[in-house]
BAVEX-604880 format. One record per residue (C-alpha): residue in three letters; x, y, z. Coordinates in steps of 0.05 Angstrom, whole numbers, always signed. Each point is the difference from the previous one (the first is absolute). Example, Ala and Ser with C-alpha at 12.3 -4.5 7.8 and 13.67 -1.06 7.14 Angstrom:
2
ATOM  code       x       y       z
ATOM   ALA    +246     -90    +156
ATOM   SER     +27     +69     -13
***
This chain:
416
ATOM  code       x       y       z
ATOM   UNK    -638    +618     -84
ATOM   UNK      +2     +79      +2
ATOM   UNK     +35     +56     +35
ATOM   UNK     -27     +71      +6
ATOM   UNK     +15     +32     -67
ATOM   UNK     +60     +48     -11
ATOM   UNK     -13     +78     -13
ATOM   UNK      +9     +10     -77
ATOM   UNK     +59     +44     +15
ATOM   UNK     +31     -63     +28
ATOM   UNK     -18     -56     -46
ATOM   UNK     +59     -38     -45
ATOM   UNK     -15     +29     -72
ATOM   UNK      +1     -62     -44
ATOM   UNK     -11     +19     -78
ATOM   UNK     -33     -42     -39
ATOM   UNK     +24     -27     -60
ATOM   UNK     -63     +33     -42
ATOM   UNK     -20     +69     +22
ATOM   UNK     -61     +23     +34
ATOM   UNK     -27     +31     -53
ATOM   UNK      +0     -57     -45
ATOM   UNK     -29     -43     +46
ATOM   UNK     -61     +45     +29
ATOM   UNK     -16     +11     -77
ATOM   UNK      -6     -74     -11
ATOM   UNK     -19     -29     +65
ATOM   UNK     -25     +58     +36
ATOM   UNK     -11     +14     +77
ATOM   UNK      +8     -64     +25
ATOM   UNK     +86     -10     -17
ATOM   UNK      +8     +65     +24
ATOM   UNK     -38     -21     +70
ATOM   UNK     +44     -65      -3
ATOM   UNK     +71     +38     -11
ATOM   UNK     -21     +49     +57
ATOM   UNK      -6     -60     +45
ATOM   UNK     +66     -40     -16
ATOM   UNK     +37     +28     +57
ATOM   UNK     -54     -41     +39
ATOM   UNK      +5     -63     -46
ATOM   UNK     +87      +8      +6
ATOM   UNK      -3      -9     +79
ATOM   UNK     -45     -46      -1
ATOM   UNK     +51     -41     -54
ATOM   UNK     +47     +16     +59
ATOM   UNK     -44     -35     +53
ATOM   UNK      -4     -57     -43
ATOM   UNK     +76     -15      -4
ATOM   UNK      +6     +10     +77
ATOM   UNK     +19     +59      +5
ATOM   UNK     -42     +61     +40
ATOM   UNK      +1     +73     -25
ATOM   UNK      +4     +61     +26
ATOM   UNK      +3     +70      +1
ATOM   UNK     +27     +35     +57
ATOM   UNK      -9     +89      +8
ATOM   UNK     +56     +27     +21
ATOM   UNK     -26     +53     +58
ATOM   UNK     +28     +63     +26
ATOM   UNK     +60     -44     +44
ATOM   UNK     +18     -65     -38
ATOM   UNK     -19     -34     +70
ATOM   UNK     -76     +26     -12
ATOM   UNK      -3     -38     -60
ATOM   UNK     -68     -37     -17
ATOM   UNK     -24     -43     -48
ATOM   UNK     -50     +11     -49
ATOM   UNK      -2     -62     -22
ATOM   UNK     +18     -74     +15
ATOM   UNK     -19     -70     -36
ATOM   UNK     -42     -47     +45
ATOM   UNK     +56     -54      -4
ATOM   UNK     +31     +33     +61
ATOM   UNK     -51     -27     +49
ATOM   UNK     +44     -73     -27
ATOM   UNK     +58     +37      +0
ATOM   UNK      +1     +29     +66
ATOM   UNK     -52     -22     +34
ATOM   UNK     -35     +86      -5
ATOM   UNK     -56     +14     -33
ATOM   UNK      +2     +65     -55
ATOM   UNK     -35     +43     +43
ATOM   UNK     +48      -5     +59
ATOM   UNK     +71      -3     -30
ATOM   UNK     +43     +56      +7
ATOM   UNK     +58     +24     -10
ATOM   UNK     +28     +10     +73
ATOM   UNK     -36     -77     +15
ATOM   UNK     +47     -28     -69
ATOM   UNK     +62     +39     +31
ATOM   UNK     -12     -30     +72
ATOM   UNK      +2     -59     -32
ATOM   UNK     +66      -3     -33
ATOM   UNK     +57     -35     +27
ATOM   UNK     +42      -9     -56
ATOM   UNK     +11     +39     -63
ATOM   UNK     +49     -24     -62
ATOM   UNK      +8     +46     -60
ATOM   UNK      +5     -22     -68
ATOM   UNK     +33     +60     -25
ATOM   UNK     +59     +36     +32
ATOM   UNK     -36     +65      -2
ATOM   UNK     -52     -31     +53
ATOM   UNK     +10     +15     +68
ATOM   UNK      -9     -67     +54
ATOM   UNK     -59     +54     +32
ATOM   UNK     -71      +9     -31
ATOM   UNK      -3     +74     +42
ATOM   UNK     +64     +24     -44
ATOM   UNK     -25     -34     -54
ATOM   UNK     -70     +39      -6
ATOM   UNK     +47     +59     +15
ATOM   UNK     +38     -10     -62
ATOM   UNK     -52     -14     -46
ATOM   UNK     -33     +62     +25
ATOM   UNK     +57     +47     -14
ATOM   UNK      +9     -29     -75
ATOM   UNK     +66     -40     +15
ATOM   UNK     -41     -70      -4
ATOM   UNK     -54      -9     -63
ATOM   UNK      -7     -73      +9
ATOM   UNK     +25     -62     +58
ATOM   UNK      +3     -73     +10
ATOM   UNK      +3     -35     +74
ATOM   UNK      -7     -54     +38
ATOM   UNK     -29      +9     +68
ATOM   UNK      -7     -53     +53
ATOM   UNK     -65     +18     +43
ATOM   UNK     -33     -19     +58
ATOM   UNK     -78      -1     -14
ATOM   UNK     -49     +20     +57
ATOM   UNK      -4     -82      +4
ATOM   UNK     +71     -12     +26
ATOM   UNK     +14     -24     -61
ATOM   UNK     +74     +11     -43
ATOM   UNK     -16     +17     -72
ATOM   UNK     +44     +19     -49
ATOM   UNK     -29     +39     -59
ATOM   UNK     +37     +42     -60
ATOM   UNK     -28     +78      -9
ATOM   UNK      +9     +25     -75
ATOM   UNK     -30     +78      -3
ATOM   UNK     +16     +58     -57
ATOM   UNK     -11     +63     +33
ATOM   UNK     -61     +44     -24
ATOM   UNK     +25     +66     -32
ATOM   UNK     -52     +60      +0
ATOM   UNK      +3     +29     -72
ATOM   UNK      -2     +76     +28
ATOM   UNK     +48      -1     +60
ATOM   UNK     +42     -54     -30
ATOM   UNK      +1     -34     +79
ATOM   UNK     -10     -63     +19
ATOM   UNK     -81      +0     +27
ATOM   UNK     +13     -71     +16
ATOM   UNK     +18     -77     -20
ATOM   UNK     -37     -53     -39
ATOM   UNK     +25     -67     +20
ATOM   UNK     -14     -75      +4
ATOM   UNK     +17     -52     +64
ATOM   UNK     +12     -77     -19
ATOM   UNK      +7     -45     +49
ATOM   UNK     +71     -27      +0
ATOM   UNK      -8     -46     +64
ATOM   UNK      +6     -76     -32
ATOM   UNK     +50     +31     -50
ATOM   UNK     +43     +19     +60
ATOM   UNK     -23     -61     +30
ATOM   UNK     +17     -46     -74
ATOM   UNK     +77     +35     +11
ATOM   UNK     +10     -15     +71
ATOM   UNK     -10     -73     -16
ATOM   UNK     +43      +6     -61
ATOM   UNK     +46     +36     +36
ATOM   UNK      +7     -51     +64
ATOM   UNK     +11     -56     -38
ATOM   UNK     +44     +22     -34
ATOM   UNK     +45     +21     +63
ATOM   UNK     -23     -75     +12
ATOM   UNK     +30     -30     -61
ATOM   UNK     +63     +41      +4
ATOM   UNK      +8     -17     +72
ATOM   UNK     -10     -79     -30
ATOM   UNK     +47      +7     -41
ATOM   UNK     +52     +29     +45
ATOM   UNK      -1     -52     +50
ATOM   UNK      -6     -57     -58
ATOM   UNK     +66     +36     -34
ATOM   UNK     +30      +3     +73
ATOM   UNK     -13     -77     +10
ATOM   UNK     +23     -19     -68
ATOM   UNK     +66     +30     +17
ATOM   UNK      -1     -35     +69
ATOM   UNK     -16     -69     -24
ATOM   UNK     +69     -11     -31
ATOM   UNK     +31      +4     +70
ATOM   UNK     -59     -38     +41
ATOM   UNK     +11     -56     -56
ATOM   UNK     +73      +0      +2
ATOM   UNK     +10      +6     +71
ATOM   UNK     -41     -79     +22
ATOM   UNK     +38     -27     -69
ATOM   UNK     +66     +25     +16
ATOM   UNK     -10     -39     +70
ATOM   UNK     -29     -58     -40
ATOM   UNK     +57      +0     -51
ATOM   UNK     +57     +17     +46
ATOM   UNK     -19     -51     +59
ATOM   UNK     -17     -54     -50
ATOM   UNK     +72      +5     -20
ATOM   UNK     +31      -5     +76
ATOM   UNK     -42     -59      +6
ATOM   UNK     +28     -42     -50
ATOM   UNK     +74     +16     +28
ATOM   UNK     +32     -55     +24
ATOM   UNK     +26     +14     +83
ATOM   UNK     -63     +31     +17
ATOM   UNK     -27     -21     +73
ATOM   UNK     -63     -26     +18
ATOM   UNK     -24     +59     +40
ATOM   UNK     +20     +44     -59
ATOM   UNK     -36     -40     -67
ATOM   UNK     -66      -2     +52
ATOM   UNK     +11     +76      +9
ATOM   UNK     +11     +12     -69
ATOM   UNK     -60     -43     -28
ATOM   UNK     -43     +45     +54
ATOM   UNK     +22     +61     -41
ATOM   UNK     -13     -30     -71
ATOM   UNK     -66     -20     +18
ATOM   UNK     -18     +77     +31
ATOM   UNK     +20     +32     -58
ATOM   UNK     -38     -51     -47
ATOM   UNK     -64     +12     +37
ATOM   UNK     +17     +71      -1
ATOM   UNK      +9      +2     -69
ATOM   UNK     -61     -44     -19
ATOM   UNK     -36     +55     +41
ATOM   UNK     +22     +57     -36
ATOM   UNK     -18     -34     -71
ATOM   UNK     -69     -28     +38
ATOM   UNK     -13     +73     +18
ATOM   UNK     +17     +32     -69
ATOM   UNK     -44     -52     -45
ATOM   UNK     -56      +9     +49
ATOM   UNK      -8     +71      -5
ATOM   UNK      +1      +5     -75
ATOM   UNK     -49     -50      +4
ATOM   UNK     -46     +48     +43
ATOM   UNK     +26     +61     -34
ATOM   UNK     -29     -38     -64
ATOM   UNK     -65     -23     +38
ATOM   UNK     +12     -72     -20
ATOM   UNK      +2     -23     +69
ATOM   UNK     -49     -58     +24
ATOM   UNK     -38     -15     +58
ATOM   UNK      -5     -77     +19
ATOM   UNK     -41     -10     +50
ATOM   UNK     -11     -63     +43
ATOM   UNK      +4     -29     +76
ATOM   UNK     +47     +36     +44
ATOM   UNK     +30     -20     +62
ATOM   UNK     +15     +59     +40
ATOM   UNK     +37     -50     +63
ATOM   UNK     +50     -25     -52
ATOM   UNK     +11     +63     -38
ATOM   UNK     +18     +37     +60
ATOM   UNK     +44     -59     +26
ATOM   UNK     +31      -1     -71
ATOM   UNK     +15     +81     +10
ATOM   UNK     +29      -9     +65
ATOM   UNK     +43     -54     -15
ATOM   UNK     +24     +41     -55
ATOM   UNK     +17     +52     +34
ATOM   UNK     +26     -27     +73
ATOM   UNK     +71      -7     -27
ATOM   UNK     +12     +66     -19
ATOM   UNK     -35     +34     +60
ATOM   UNK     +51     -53     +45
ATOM   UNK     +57     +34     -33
ATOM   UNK     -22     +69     +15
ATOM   UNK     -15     -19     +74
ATOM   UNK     -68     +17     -13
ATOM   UNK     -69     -31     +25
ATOM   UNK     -45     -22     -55
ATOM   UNK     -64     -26     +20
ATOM   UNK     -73     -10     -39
ATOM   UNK     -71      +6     +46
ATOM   UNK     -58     -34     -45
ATOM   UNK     -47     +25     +52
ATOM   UNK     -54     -62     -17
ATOM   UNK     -22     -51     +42
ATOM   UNK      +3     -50     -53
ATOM   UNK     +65     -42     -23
ATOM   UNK     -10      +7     -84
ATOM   UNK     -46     +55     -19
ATOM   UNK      -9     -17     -78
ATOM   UNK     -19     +57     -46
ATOM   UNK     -14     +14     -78
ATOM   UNK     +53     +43     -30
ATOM   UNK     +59      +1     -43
ATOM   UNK     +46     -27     +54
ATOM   UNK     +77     +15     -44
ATOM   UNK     -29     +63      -2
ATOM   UNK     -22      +9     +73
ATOM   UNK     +67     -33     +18
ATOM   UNK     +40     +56     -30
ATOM   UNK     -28     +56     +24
ATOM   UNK     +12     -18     +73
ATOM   UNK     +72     -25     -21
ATOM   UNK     +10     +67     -39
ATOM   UNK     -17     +34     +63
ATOM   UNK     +30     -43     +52
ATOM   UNK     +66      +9     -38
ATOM   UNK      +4     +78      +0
ATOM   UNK     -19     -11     +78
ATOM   UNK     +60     -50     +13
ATOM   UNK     +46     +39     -51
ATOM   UNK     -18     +69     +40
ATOM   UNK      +3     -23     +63
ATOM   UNK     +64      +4     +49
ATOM   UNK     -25     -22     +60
ATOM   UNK     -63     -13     +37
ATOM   UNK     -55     -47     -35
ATOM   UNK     -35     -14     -66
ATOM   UNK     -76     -18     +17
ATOM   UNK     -51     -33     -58
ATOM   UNK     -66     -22     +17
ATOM   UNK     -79     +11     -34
ATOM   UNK     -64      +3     +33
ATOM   UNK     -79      -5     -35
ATOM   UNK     -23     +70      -7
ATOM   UNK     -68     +21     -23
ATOM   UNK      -2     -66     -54
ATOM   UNK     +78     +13     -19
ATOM   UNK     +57     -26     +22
ATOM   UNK     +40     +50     +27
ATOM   UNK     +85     -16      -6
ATOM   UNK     +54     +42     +38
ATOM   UNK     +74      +4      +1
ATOM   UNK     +31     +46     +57
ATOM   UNK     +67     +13     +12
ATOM   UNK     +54     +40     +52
ATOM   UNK     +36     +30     -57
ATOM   UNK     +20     +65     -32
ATOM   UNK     -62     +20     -25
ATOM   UNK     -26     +43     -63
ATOM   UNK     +23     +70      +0
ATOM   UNK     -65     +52     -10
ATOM   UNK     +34     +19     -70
ATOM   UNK      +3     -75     -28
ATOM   UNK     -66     -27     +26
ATOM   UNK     -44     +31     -54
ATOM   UNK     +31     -43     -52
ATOM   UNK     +28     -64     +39
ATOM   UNK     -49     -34     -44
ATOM   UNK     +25     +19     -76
ATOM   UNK     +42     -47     -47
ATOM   UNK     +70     +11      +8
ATOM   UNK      +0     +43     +60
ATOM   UNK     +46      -9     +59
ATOM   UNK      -2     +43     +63
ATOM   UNK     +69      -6      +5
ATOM   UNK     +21     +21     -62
ATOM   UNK     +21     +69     +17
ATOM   UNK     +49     -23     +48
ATOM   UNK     +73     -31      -1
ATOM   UNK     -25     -65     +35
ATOM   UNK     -39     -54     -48
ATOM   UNK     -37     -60     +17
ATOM   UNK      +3     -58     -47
ATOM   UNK     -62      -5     -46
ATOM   UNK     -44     +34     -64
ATOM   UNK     -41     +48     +39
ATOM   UNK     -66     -41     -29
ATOM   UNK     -16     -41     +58
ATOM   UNK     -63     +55     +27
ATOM   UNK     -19      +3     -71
ATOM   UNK      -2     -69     -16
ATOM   UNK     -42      -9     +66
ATOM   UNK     -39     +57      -8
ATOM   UNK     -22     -22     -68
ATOM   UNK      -3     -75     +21
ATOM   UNK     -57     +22     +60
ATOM   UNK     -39     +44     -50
ATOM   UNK      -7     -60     -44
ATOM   UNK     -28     -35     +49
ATOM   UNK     -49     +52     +22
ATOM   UNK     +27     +29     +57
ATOM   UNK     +43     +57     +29
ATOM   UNK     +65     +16     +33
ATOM   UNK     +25     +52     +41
ATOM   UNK     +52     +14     +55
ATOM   UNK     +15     +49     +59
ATOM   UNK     +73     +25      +5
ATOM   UNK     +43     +40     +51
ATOM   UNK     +71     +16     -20
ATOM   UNK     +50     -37     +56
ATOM   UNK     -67     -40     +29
ATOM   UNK     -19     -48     -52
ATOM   UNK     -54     -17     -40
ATOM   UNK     -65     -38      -9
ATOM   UNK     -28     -26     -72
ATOM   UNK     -68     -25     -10
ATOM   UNK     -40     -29     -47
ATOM   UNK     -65     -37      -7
ATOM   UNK     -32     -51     -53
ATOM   UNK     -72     -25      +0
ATOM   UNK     -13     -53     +55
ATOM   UNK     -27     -57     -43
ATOM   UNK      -1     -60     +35
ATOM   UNK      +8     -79     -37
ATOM   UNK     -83     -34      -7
ATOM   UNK      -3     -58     +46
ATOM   UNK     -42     -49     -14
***
């Protein structure tokens, strides 16, 4: 590819290793002719590594500056052919300028200036642009300013754009996961130091009612009340471990899907009876809608896993809730099976709802008031649904509630 050839006055001088003379004696006219043209040949070497030269004239106001020259790689770059790019068009375009060098200034106008007046010979930036297109481009501008040998002034700049925009791109990537692995790590290395206590507290209960029970004088009412606490805390505690192996298993992607017939009636009467008890003791209504006509609708899917989603969800919906009602139901949706849990309860503050659904998180934990639990019930879920092909989502007001869908495939058991 060419550009429009630079005045001789102008050109980069590059000796050659043998002289002139030497050469024309033994290979006459025709090396001369081909060191004459390697400013040509050098640019287009430019072109070739993605870059696009130039040579911009400096005119009698730095803003009336042209260019004499410009690789054809800027109709990729920019979207402009040669012909029509100019320097008050590339200036319109800026929007953000970085130096490289301290002696840059963030503006291309005092830049120019600069060179101009001999305090600048040579700059490096980054410029984010806006092409005619609409579209955000980030490209690096390298120039050494052109010196005229009698005036000893800056005439003008030869420089070279790349196209920085998937290295930018690359670095943003790189750069958000790693705000996504430190933020992993904080709220694994916050958990860690919470589990002692969410272990200790059910086996303290465990250990210390166990031993009331066996004393002798203990009444009736008391042992029944006692065994009622023992066997919380154990199911609490089996929880806790439950929660903690599954996740590393899904952390380590060892996690299996089993699927086979499903009976959606019994599951849901299974989840309600599971719950009634501790929505009785909070004076709470807890009540499931199948919305089906049918008595057993039987389905393929990995039922354990099914089953703990909704009682992942129905938990933080009984747990959150101080009064009012806990609702469950599902409904056939476009060839999925669509699940809900709604609740009366506190709600999902704005600030906490963009990561409800990461390991380890707990909305609460920025306040003086815990809840019992790991924080990975939403994960586990979340990572239980996706195995299953579907999706879950949920619509929160703070101090009104909250609803939490998800959806598997509808596939229905063959009859034959």
């Amino acid at each position: 590819m060419k550009i429009n050839k630079i005045k001789n006055k102008n050109k980069i001088n590059m000796r050659p290793a043998t002289s002139p003379d030497y050469l024309n004696c033994r290979f006459g006219k025709e090396v001369e002719e081909q060191l004459n043209s390697s400013g040509d040949l050098f640019c287009q070497a430019i072109e070739n590594s993605d870059g696009v030269p130039y040579q911009l004239i400096f005119g009698s106001r730095v803003e009336e500056s042209y260019y004499l020259s410009v690789g054809y790689g800027i109709k990729q770059l920019l979207g402009i052919i040669p012909d029509e790019f100019t320097e008050e068009l590339f200036q319109k375009m800026i929007e953000v300028i970085i130096p490289l060098s301290d002696d840059i200034p963030d503006n291309r106008l005092e830049t120019l200036e600069k060179i101009t007046s001999g305090e600048i010979q040579k700059y490096k930036t980054e410029i984010l642009v806006t092409t005619p297109d609409g579209e955000k481009k980030w490209i690096r501008d390298s120039a050494v300013a052109i010196i005229d040998d009698k005036t000893g002034r800056a005439t003008g700049l030869l420089g070279i754009f790349f196209d920085l925009t998937e290295h930018k791109q690359t670095l943003l990537q790189l750069e958000k996961a790693m705000d996504r692995a430190t933020e992993s790590d904080r709220l694994k290395t916050a958990f860690l130091n919470n589990l002692p206590h969410e272990i200790r507290t059910p086996l303290n209960a465990i250990v210390g009612f166990s031993t009331l029970l066996g004393e002798p004088g203990q009444k009736t009412n008391d042992r029944m009340e006692f065994r009622d606490i023992i066997t919380h805390s154990s199911d609490h505690l089996l929880e806790i471990v439950d929660d903690v192996v599954e996740i590393s298993k899904i952390e380590a992607k060892i996690v299996r899907i089993m699927r086979k017939e499903v009976n959606l009636s019994e599951m849901f009467q299974r989840v309600y009876d599971r719950f009634k008890p501790a929505a009785d003791e909070k004076k709470i209504l807890l009540r499931y809608d199948a919305r089906m006509d049918e008595k057993d609708i039987i389905i393929i899917s990995d039922g354990y896993k099914l089953f703990q989603s909704l009682t992942n969800l129905l938990s933080n919906a009984v747990k959150f809730t101080g009064e009012g009602k806990v609702e469950f139901g599902f409904s056939i949706k476009e060839g999925k099976i669509e699940f809900y849990v709604s609740d009366t309860g506190i709600g999902i503050g704005l600030e906490h709802q963009p990561n409800i659904f990461k390991p380890f998180y707990q909305a609460e934990s920025n306040s003086t008031k815990r809840s019992e639990g790991t924080g990975l019930g939403l994960s586990i879920a979340k990572a239980y649904i996706e195995l299953l092909g579907g999706t879950i989502w949920f619509n929160s007001e703070p101090g009104e509630g909250s609803v939490f869908c998800f959806n598997v495939p509808y596939e229905r058991r063959l009859t034959i």
